[in-house]
C-alpha positions as CSV (number, residue, x, y, z in Angstrom):
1,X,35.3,55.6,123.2
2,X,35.6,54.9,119.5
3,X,32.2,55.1,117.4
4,X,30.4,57.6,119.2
5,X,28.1,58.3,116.6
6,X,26.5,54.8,116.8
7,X,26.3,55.6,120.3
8,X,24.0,58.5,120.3
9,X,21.8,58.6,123.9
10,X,18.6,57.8,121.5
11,X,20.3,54.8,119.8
12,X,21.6,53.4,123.1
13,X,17.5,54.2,124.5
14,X,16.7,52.1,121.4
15,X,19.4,49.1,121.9
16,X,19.0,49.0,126.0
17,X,15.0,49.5,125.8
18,X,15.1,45.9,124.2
19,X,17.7,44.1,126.7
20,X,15.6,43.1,129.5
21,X,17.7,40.6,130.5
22,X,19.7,37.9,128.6
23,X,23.2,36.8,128.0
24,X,26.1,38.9,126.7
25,X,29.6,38.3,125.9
26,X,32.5,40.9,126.5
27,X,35.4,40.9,124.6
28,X,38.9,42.7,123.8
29,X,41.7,42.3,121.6
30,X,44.8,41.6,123.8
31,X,48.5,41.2,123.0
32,X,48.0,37.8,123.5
33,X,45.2,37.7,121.0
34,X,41.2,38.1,121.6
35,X,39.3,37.2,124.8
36,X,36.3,37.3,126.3
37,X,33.7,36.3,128.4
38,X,30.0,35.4,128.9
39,X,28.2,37.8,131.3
40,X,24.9,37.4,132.4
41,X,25.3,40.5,134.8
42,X,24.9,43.5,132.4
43,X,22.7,46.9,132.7
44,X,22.9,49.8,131.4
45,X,23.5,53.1,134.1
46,X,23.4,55.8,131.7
47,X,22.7,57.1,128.6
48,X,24.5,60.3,128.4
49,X,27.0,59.7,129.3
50,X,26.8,56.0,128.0
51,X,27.7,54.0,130.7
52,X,27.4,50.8,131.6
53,X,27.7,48.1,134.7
54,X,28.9,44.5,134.5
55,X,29.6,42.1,137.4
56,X,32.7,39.2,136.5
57,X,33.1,37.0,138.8
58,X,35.9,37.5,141.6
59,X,37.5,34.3,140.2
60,X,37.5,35.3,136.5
61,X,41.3,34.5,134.9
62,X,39.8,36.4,131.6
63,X,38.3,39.5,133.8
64,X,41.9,40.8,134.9
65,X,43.2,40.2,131.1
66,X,40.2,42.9,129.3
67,X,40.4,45.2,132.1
68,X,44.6,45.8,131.3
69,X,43.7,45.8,127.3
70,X,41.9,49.6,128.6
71,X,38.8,48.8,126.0
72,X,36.1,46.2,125.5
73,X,33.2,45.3,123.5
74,X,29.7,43.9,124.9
75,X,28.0,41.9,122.4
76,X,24.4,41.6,123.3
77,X,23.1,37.9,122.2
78,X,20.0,37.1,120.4
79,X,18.2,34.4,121.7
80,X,19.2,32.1,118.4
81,X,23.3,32.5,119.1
82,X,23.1,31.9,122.6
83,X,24.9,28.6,121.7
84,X,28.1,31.0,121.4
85,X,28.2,31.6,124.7
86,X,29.3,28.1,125.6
């Protein structure tokens, strides 16, 4: 995990107590360049450890592509850039 100090257990309480529900995008540099995906099935498990829980779908063609790059981002949308996830 890179970053860890941005990821301290009261920070992530901070950035998950305001993510009800909404629309992220995951992403990862690949050898092939960057790629991602919209996800609208995100929640957090844990704080400490940070962990989190994300549901691609079974037919994904991106999925399988992030998961052998070993490390991914989740960019959590605001409501006025959810026109990025198209």
């Amino acid at each position: 995990m890179t970053g860890t100090a941005d990821l301290a257990p009261r920070r992530l309480r901070d950035i998950f107590g305001t993510f009800a529900t909404g629309l992220t995008v995951i992403t990862s540099a690949t050898e092939s360049g960057p790629a991602g995906f919209t996800c609208q099935s995100f929640a957090s498990m844990s704080l400490e450890p940070a962990l989190v829980t994300f549901s691609p779908a079974r037919t994904s063609r991106t999925w399988p592509v992030l998961r052998q790059a070993g490390s991914f981002a989740i960019n959590i949308l605001p409501i006025e850039h959810q026109h990025l996830a198209g």
